[in-house]
Phi, psi and omega in degrees: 000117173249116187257136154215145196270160180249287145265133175342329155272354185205138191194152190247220169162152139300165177315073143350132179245168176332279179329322197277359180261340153323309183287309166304342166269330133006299197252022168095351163303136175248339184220138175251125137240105191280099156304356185264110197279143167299335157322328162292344203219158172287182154301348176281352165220075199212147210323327180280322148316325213267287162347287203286331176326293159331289195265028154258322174281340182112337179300173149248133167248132205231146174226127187221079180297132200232170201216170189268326182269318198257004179305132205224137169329330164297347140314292173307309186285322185286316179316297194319301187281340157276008140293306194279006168251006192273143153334335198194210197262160190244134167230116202277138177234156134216252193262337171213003171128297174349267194326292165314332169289302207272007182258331141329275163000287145328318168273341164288331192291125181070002162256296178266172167300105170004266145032278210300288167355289175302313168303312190269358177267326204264321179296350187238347190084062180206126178257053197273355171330329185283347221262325203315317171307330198246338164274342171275327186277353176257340187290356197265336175269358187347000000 
């Protein structure tokens, strides 16, 4: 499990394993959200598991599988609103953090300054700096 965090509230990882959500309730996390389509992954970690793992810790678990060709403003919207509803801080997963940086990210745009956006993904090591257009264009449509 590599967790980096983006904001005091949102933080990302690679592919969470079951055995690893104790330690994420542990560390103060209230929400999982798996960004990773089960296709991707065996069954032994794949949503429905992943799910009951969680609310065996107590967690909420959300799941918004996101794909690099299918990522959609329906998407987007859904990250944005499982932050602002989890209770405490949220940690988002898929194969390596990417996806989760950049659907923040999107969802971010017009809340924060573009800048920042870009600082706190680079500050985690996701280099999303190509994105600035598409993050201004959303903040400008807010």
């Amino acid at each position: 499990m590599d967790i980096r965090q983006i904001t005091p509230n949102y933080a990302v990882s690679s592919q969470i394993d079951p055995s690893d959500i104790s330690a994420i309730a542990a560390a103060g996390f209230t929400t999982i959200i798996c960004n990773r389509p089960d296709t991707e992954v065996p069954p032994s970690h794949q949503s429905a598991v992943m799910a009951e793992a969680a609310s065996d810790a107590g967690l909420t678990f959300v799941e918004i599988p996101v794909t690099h060709q299918g990522l959609n403003m329906q998407m987007i919207d859904a990250q944005k609103q499982a932050i602002t509803d989890s209770t405490g801080p949220v940690l988002a997963y898929c194969a390596s953090g990417t996806r989760s940086s950049i659907v923040w990210s999107l969802a971010s745009a017009g809340t924060m300054p573009t800048d920042d956006i870009i600082a706190a993904t680079a500050a985690a090591g996701y280099a999303l700096g190509g994105m600035r257009s598409q993050l201004d264009a959303l903040a400008a449509n807010g």
